[in-house]
C-alpha positions as CSV (number, residue, x, y, z in Angstrom):
1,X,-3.5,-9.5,-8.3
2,X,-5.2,-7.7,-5.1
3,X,-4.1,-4.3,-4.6
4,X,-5.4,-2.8,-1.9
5,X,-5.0,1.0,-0.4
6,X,-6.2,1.2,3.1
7,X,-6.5,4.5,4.8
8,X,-7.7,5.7,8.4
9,X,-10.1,8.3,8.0
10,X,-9.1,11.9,7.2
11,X,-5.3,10.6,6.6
12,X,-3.4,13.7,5.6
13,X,-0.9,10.9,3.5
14,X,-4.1,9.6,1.8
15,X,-3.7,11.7,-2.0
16,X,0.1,11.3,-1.7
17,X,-0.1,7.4,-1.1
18,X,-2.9,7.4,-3.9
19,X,-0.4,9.3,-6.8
20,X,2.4,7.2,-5.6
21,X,0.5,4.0,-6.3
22,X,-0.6,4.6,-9.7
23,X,2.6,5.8,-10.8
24,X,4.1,2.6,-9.3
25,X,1.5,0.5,-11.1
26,X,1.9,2.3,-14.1
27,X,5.6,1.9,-14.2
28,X,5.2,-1.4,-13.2
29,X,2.7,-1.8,-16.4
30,X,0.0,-3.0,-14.5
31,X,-4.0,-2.2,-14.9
32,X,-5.2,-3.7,-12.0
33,X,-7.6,-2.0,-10.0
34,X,-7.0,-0.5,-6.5
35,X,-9.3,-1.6,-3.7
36,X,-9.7,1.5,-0.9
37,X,-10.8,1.0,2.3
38,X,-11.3,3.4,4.9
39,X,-11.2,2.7,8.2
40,X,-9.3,1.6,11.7
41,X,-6.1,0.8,10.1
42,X,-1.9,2.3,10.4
43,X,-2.0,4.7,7.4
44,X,-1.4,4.4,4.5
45,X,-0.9,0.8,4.2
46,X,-0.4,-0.9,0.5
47,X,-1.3,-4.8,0.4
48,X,-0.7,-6.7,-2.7
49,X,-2.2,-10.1,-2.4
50,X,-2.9,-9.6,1.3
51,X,0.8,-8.9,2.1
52,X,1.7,-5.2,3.7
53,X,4.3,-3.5,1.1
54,X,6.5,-2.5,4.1
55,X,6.7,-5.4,6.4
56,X,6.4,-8.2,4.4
57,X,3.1,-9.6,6.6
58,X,0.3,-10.9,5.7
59,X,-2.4,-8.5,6.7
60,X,-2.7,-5.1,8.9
61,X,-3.2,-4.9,12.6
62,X,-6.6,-3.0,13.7
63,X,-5.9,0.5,14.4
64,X,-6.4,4.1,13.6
65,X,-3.0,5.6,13.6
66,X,-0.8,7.4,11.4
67,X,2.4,5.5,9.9
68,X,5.9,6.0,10.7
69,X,6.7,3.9,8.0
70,X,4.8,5.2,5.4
71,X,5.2,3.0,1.6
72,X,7.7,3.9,-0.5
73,X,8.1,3.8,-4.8
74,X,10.8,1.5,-4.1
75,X,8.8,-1.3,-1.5
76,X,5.3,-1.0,-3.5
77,X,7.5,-1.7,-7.2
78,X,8.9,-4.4,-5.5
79,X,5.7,-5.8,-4.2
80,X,3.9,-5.6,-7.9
81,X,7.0,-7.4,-9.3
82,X,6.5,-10.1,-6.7
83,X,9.9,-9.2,-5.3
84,X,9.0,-8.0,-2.1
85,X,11.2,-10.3,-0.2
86,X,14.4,-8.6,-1.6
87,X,14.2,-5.6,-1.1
């Protein structure tokens, strides 16, 4: 499993989205490492296996913007469990 945290720079979301995601993987009772990247992308965005938390797409669009949409407990649990299509 590919979990992967990106971030634009300076995100004021970015230690929130990072305590929110180990939790999750933690309830989820996963010890899979977290990939950060840093960089032009809508943030936070949480990929796990390539595929955004939130929208269900494969990848993220280039861009260095906050998100409206930010994660939630509920979409990234989903998303570990392989579920994310039912939530």
């Amino acid at each position: 499993m590919l979990v992967e945290l990106l971030l634009a720079p300076q995100c004021p979301h970015a230690e929130d989205a990072r305590v929110m995601l180990a939790r999750c993987l933690a309830e989820a009772g996963l010890a899979v490492p977290v990939v950060e990247r840093v960089g032009e992308y809508p943030s936070p965005t949480m990929l796990v296996n390539g595929v955004d938390v939130m929208t269900g797409a494969a990848g993220t669009p280039t861009m260095q913007a906050c998100r409206l949409d930010r994660p939630t407990p509920r979409r990234v649990l989903a998303a570990l469990r392989g579920q994310a299509g039912t939530v």
